[in-house]
MARLOZA-95738 format. One record per residue (C-alpha): residue number from 1; residue in three letters; x, z, y. Coordinates in pm, 1 decimal, padded with zeros to 6 digits. Example, Ala and Ser with C-alpha at 12.3 -4.5 7.8 and 13.67 -1.06 7.14 Angstrom:
[rec 1; 'ALA'; [01230.0; 00780.0; -00450.0]] [rec 2; 'SER'; [01367.0; 00714.0; -00106.0]] 
! end
This chain:
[rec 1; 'UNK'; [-00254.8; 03097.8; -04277.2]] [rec 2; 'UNK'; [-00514.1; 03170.0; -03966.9]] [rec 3; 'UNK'; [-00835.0; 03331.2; -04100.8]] [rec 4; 'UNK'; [-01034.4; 03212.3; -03789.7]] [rec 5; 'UNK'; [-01368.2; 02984.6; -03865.9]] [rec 6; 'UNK'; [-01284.3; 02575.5; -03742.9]] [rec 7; 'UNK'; [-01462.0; 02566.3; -03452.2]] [rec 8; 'UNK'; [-01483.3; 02131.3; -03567.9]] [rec 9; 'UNK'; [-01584.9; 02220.7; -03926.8]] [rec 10; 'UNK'; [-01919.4; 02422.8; -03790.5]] [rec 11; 'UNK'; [-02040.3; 02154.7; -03583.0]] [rec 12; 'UNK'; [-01938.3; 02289.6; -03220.6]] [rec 13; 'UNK'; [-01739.8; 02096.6; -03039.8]] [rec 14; 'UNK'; [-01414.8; 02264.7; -02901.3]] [rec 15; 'UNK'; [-01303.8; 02173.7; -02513.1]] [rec 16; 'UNK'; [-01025.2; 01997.3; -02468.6]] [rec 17; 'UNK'; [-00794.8; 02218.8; -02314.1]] [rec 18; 'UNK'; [-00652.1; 01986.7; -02060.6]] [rec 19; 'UNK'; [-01005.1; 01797.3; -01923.4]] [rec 20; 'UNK'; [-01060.8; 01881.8; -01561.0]] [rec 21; 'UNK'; [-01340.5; 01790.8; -01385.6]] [rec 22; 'UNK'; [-01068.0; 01509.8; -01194.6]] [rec 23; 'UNK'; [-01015.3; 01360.4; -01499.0]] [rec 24; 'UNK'; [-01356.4; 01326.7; -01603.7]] [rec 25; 'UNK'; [-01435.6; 01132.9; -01320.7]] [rec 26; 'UNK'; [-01111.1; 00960.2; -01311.2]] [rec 27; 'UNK'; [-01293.8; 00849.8; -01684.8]] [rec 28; 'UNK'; [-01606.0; 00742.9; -01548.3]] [rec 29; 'UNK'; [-01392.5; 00560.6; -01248.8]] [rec 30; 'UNK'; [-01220.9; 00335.5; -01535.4]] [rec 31; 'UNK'; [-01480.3; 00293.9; -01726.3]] [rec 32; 'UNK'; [-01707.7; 00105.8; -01406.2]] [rec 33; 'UNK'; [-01372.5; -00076.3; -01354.0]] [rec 34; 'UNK'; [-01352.4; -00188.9; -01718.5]] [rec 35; 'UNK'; [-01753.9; -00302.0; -01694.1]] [rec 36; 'UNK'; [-01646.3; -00452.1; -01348.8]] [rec 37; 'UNK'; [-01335.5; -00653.5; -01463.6]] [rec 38; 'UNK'; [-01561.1; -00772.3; -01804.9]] [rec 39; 'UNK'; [-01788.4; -00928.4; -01517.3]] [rec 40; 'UNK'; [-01519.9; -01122.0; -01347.7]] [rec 41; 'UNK'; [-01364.9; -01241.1; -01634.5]] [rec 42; 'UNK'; [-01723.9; -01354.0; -01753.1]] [rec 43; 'UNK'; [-01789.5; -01481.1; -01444.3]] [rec 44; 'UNK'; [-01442.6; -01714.7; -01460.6]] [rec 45; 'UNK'; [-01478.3; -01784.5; -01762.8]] [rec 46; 'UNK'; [-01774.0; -02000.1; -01685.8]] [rec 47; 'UNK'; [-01683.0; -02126.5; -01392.1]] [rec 48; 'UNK'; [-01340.6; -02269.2; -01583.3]] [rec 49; 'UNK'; [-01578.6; -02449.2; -01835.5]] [rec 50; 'UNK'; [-01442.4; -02827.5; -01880.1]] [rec 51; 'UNK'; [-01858.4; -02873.1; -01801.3]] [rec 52; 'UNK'; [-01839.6; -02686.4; -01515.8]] [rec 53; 'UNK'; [-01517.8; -02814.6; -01332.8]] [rec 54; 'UNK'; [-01622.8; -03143.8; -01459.1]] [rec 55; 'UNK'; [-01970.0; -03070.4; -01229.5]] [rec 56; 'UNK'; [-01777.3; -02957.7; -00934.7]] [rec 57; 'UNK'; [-01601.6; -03229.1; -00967.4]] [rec 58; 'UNK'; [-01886.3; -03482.9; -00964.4]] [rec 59; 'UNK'; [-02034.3; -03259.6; -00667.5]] [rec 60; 'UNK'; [-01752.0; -03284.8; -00450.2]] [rec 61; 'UNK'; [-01662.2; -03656.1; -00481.2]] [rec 62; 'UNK'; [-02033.4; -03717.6; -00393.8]] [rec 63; 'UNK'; [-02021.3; -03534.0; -00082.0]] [rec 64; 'UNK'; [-01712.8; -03734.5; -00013.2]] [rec 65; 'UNK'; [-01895.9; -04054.3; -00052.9]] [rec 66; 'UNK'; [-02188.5; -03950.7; 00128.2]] [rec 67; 'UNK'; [-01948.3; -03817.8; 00428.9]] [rec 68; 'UNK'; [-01776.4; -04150.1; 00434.8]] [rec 69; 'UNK'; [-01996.3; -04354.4; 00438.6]] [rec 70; 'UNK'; [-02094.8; -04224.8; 00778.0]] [rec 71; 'UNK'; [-02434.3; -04062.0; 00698.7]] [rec 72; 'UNK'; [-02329.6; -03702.4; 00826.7]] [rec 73; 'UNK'; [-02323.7; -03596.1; 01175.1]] [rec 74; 'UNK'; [-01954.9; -03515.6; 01187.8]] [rec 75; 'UNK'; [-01761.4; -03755.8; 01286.3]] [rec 76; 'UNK'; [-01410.8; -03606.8; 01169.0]] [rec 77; 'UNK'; [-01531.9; -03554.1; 00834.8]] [rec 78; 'UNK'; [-01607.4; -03908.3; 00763.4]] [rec 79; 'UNK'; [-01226.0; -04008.9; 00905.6]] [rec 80; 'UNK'; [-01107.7; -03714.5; 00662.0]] [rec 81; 'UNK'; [-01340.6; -03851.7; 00368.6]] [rec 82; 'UNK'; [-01226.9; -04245.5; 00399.5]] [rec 83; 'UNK'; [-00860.9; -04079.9; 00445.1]] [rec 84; 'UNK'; [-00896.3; -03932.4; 00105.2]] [rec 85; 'UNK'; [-01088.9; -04179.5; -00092.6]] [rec 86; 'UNK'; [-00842.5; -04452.9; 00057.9]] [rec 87; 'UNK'; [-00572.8; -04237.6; -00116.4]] [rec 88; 'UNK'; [-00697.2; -04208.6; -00404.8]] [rec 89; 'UNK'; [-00762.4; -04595.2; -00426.6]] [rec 90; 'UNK'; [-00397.4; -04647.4; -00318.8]] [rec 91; 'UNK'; [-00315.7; -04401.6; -00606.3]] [rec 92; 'UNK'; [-00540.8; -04581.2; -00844.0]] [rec 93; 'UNK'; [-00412.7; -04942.4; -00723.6]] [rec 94; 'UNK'; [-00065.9; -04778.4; -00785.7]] [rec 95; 'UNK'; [-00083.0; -04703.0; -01146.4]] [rec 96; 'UNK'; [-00306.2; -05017.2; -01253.7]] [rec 97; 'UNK'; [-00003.5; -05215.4; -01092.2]] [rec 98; 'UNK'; [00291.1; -05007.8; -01290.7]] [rec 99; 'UNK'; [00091.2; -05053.8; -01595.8]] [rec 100; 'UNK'; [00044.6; -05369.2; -01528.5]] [rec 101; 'UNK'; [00378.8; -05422.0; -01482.5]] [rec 102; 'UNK'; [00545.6; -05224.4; -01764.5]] [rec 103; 'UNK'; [00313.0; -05476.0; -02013.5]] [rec 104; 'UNK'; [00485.9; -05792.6; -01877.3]] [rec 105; 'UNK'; [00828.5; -05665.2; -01895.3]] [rec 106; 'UNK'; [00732.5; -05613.5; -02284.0]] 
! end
């Protein structure tokens, strides 16, 4: 049994024998790219809302109205607008008529 006094048990804090000055930085490094990652996570997190996708959403098929229906200056983007919204009535017209369908044969 050691007779020396616990360094811990008197209230002074004994170095750790294997902490460089490297690895305390290499600590501070991870712990800005733990506070970092947090962020993004928080940050896609609310962008992943059902509120906010359901905004986007909303945002983007009223831009593709508005380019459609001719009111921008670029050409090409109200061809590519009318291309898409006629697909997605084709798409619509589609499943109305297999539902439609699938009922009679019932």
């Amino acid at each position: 049994m050691s007779h020396e006094p616990d360094e811990k048990a008197a209230g002074t804090p004994r170095p750790d024998p294997f902490t460089t000055p490297r690895m305390a930085e290499l600590e501070l490094e991870i712990g800005a790219t733990r506070a970092e990652l947090a962020e993004s996570i928080d940050a896609l997190v609310a962008r992943l809302t059902p509120g906010a996708v359901l905004h986007d959403a909303q945002a983007a098929a009223r831009g593709l109205v508005t380019d459609a229906s001719g009111s921008g200056d670029d050409p090409a983007a109200a061809r590519r607008a009318r291309i898409v919204l006629g697909g997605v009535a084709a798409g619509v017209a589609l499943v109305v008529g297999l539902v439609v369908l699938r009922a009679r044969r019932r």
